[in-house]
C-alpha positions in Angstrom: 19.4 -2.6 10.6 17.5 -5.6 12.1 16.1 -4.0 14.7 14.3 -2.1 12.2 13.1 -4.9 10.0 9.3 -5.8 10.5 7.4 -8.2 8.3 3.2 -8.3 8.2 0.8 -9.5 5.6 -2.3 -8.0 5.8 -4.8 -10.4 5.0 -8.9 -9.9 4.9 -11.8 -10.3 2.7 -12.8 -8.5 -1.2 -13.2 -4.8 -0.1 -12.4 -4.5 2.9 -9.8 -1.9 2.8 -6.3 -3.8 2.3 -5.6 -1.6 -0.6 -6.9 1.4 1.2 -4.7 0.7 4.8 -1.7 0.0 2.4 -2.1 3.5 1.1 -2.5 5.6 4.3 0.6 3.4 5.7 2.5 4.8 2.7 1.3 8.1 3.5 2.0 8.2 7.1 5.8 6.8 7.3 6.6 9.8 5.2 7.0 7.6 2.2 4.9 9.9 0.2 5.4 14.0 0.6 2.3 14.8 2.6 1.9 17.8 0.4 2.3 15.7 -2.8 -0.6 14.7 -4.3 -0.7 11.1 -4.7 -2.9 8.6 -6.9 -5.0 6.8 -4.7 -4.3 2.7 -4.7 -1.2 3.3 -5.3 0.4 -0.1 -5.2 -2.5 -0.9 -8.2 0.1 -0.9 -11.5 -1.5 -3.6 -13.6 -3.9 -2.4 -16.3 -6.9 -4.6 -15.4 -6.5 -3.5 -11.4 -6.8 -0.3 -12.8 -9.8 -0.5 -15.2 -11.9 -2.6 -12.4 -10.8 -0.6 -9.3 -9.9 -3.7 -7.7 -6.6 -5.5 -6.6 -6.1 -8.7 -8.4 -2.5 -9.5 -7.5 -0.4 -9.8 -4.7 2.2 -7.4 -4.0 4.7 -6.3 -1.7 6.5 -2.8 -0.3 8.7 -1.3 2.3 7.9 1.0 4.9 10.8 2.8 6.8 10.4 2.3 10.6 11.2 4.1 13.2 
């Protein structure tokens, strides 16, 4: 199970496509159904994130790898 552990942080300035690159990763590792449709910025649950279209707080997932 280690061997399939991986840890990043992806770290860059106010729009810059964090949120955007979290998404697509989602999307590619099959997390998602490809033929679901999905909300984009996903990983955006809090209200204000929402009503701004920015990500305000930090947040964290898990990506099966392979």
């Amino acid at each position: 199970m280690i061997e399939n552990l991986r840890n990043i942080a992806i770290i860059a300035h106010v729009d810059h496509g964090k949120t955007t690159l979290v998404d697509k990763l989602l999307q590619q590792s099959g997390t998602f159904d490809a033929r679901a449709e999905t909300q984009e910025r996903v990983m955006d649950s809090n209200d204000l994130e929402k009503e701004r279209g920015i990500t305000i707080l930090a947040k964290n997932t898990a990506i099966k790898w392979k």
